[in-house]
N, C-alpha and C positions, 0 to 999 in steps of 0.2 A: 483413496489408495495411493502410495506411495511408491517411490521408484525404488530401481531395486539395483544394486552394481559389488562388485565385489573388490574389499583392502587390493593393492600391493605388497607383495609378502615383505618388502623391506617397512613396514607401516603396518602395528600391532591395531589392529582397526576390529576384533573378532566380532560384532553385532553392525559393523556399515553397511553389511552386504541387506539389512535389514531396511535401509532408510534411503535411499536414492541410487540411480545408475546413468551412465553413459560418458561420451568425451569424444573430443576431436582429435583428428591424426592430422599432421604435416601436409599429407596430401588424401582428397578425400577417395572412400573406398566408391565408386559410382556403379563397380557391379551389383552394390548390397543395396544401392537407392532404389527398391523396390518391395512389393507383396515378396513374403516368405511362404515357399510352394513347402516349403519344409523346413524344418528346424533350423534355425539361422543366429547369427551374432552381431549385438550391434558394435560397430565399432570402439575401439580404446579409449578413453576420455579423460578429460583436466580437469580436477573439481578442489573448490576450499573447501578444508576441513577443519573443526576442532575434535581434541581429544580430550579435552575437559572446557569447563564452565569458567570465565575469569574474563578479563581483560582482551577483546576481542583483538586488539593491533600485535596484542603478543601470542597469543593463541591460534590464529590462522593460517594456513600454508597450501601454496598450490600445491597435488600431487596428480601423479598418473595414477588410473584407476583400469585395470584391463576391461576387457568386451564381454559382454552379459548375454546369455542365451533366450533369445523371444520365446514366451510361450504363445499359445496359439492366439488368446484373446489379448496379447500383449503390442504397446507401438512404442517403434523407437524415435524420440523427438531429437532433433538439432535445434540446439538452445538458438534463439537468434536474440533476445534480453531478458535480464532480470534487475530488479529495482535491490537498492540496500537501504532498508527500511528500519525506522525507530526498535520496531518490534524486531527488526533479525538480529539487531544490535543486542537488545533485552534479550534474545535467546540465549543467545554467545554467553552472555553474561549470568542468566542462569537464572536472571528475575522473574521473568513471563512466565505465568500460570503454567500455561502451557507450554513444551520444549520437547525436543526428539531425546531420544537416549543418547548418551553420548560413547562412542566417535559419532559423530555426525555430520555430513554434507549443508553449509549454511545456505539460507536462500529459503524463501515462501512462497512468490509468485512471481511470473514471469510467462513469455512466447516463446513458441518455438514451433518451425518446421518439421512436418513429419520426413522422416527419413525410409522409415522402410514398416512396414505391418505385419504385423500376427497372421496366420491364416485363417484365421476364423473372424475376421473383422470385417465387417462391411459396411460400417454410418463413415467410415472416412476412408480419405485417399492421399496417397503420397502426393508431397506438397503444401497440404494443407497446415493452413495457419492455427494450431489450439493453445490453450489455457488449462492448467489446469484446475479444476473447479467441480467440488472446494480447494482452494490454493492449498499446497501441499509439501512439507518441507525436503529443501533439498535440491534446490531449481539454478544455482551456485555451481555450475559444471558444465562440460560446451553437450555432453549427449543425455537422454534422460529413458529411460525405460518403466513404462507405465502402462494399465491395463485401460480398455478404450475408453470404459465408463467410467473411468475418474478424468476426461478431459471433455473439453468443450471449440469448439470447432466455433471461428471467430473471421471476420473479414477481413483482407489483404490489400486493400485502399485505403490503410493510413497508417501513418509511421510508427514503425512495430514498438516504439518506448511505451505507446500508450497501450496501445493492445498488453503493455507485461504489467502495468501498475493501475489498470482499471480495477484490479476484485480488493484492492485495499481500500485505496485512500479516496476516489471516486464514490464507491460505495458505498462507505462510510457515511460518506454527505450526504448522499441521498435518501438511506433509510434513516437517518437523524432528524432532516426534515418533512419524515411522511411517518413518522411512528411513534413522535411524544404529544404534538401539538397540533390542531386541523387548521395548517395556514389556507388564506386564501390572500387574491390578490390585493395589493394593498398591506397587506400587514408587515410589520418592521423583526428582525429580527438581530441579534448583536451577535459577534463573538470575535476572542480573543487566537490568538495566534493564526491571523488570517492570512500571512505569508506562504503558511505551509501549503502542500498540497491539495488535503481536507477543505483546508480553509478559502483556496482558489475558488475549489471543485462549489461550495457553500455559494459565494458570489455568483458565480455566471448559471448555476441548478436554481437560483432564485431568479434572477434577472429574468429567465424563461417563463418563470410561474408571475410575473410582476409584483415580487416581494422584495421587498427594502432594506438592504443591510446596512449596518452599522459594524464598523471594523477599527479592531485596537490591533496595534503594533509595538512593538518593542523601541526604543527610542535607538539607535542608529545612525552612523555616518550614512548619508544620502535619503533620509528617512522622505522626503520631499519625494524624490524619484521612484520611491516606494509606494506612495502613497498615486503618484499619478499612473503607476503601472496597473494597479487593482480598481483605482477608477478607471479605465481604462477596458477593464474586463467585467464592469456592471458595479462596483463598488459604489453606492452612495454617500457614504461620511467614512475616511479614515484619519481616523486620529493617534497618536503616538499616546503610551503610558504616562508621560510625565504631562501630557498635557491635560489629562481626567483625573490630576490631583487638587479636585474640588470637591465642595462638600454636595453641591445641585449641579445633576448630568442634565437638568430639562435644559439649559444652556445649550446645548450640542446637540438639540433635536432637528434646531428649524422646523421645514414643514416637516418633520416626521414626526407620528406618534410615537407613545412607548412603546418599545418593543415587547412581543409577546413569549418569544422564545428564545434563547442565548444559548451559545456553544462553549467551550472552558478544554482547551487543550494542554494548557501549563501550569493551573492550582495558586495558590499563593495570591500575591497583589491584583496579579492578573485578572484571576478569579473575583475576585472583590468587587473590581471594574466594572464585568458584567452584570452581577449581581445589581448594581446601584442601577444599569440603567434599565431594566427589568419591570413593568407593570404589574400593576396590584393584580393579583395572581400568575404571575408566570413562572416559566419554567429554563431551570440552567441543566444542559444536558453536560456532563464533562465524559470524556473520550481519551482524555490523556494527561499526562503530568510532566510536562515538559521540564520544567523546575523543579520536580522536587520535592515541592514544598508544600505544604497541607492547606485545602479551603478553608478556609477559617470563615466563618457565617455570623453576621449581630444578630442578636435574640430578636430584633425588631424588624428585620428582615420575614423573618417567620410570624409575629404575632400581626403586624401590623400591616405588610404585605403580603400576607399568605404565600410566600416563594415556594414552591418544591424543585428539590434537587434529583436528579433522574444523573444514571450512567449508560453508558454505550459500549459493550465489546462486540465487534464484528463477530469473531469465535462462537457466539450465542446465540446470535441469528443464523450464521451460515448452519449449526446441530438445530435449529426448531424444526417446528413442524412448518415456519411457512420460505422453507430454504429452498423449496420445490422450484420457488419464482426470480431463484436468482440468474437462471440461463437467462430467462426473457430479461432479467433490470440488462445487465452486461450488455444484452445486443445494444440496447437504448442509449446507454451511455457510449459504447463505440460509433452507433449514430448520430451522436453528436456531435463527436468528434470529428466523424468523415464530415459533419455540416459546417467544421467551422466555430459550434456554438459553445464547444467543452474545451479549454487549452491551461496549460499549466509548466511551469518552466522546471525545466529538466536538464540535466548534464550525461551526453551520452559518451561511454566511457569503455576504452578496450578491454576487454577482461587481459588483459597481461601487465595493464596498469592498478587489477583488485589492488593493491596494500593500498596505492596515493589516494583512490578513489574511497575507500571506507576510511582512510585520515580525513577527507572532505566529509563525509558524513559524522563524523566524530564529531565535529567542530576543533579538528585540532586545525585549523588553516582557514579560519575565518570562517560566512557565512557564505552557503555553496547551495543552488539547487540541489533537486532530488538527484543521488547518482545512482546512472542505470549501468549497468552493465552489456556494454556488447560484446555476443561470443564471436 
């Protein structure tokens, strides 16, 4: 279910009041930070929008959005972050399978504070920290107005960046490594773009099961400080692109075997990479195409190694039938994090500085953690 909020009349927006709601005021209203005994409104709110598909740094713009009226099974959240992800980029742009209608409110997942309740709601309480889940477009604004059972109620002991980007890119890793291949401990597994988020989340969701990764990186100014950061977080072997331009990867095993399973977020050379270091039947799961650029596979990859190639959309899992068990993965991974065992580097970022902070995720500004947005 998605939020719900209504254009500003100076802002031809006729179908946004369909796709997200809420925003913050100057000073907040604390008589309304409560249960609605009756029909009530949440607050005015600040949100990005596009009005068409294109070039997200030119298409974007904060506006005011006036106050939405709660219905009864209705909550109104106060954004406290939301992440700017590969995929909201692709939305903007028009790529992604999947996309809201446009005007649209940017944004997919993210935290937020309940502000005030529906009357008829009773699994939550103001204060309370939710998700919402399935992540849901539109989370790119400081208020949100949403019905109870599209949100999930999440814990308040640890720093709410992660609480907004656990149902991506966390997840991701996790059902990647439990749903192509039956690792157990000991076993090795590789992939490319290990810097990312995913890619973090991949090292230290292994290190717990005591499985062995193998991590390719981009070649890079400080590539060295890179490589001791992710060893650092359970990394076993990280190597740089230009240095697995051989023709024999056993060279770069040491004591590891060959890897049973490989991850491929960026296509092209990348992808090749893993492939080579891949055991006589394994499997290259790709999740993303960072580059661009097309897997390209030898015939002898398949006849001689039996490789199979397998893909990943979150979107797929989160519609099955066994999307039932994603409340319970989420608490797991926020208890990881309250332990310590899940961490991932991240740039927490005002939302009044949105335009610099999605030029940081562009790559117009060099290479930048994930940026979050704080409301």
């Amino acid at each position: 279910m998605v939020g719900r909020f209504r254009a500003p009349s100076s802002v031809t927006l006729g179908h946004l009041s369909k796709i997200a709601g809420g925003s913050s005021l100057h000073k907040p209203m604390h008589s309304f930070y409560s249960a609605c005994s009756s029909s009530c409104m949440s607050p005015p709110s600040k949100a990005v929008i596009y009005e068409q598909q294109g070039q997200p740094d030119q298409l974007t713009r904060v506006v005011d959005l006036p106050a939405v009226e709660l219905k009864d099974n209705d909550v109104c959240i106060k954004m406290l972050a939301a992440p700017i992800n590969p995929s909201d980029i692709n939305k903007i742009e028009g790529v992604y399978p999947v996309r809201p209608p446009v005007p649209a409110v940017g944004g997919y997942e993210g935290v937020g504070e309940i502000y005030a309740l529906g009357s008829a709601v009773r699994n939550l309480s103001v204060g309370d920290w939710v998700i919402p889940l399935p992540p849901s477009f539109g989370t790119w604004q400081t208020y949100v107005v949403k019905e109870a059972n599209a949100l999930h109620k999440v814990r308040k002991d640890i720093p709410m960046e992660y609480a907004a980007t656990v149902t991506a890119n966390p997840l991701t890793a996790l059902l990647m490594m439990e749903d192509f291949v039956k690792l157990t401990s000991g076993d090795v597994i590789v992939q490319n773009g290990a810097t990312s988020m995913v890619g973090q989340s991949i090292i230290q969701l292994a290190r717990i099961r005591g499985i062995r990764s193998i991590n390719i990186i981009r070649d890079r100014i400080g590539a060295e400080d890179v490589k001791n950061r992710l060893k650092n977080l359970g990394a076993d072997e990280v190597f740089t692109e230009s240095q697995l331009e051989v023709k024999n990867m056993k060279s770069f095993l040491g004591n590891l075997s060959e890897p049973v399973l490989g991850f491929n977020c960026i296509g092209g050379n990348a992808a090749s990479l893993v492939l080579k270091f891949l055991r006589q039947g394994g499997t290259m799961v790709t999740y993303g195409g960072m580059s661009k650029k097309p897997i390209t596979v030898s015939t002898s990859f398949f006849i001689f190694k039996d490789l199979s190639l397998r893909g990943f959309w979150l979107h797929n899992w989160l519609t099955s039938h066994r999307a039932y068990q994603y409340r319970v993965i989420i608490d797991y991974l926020l208890d990881l994090v309250h332990e310590g065992k899940l961490k991932y580097e991240m740039d927490l970022v005002p939302f009044q500085d949105f335009h610099r902070a999605l030029d940081k995720a562009l790559g117009k500004l060099g290479n930048h953690p994930k940026q979050v947005l704080k409301f």
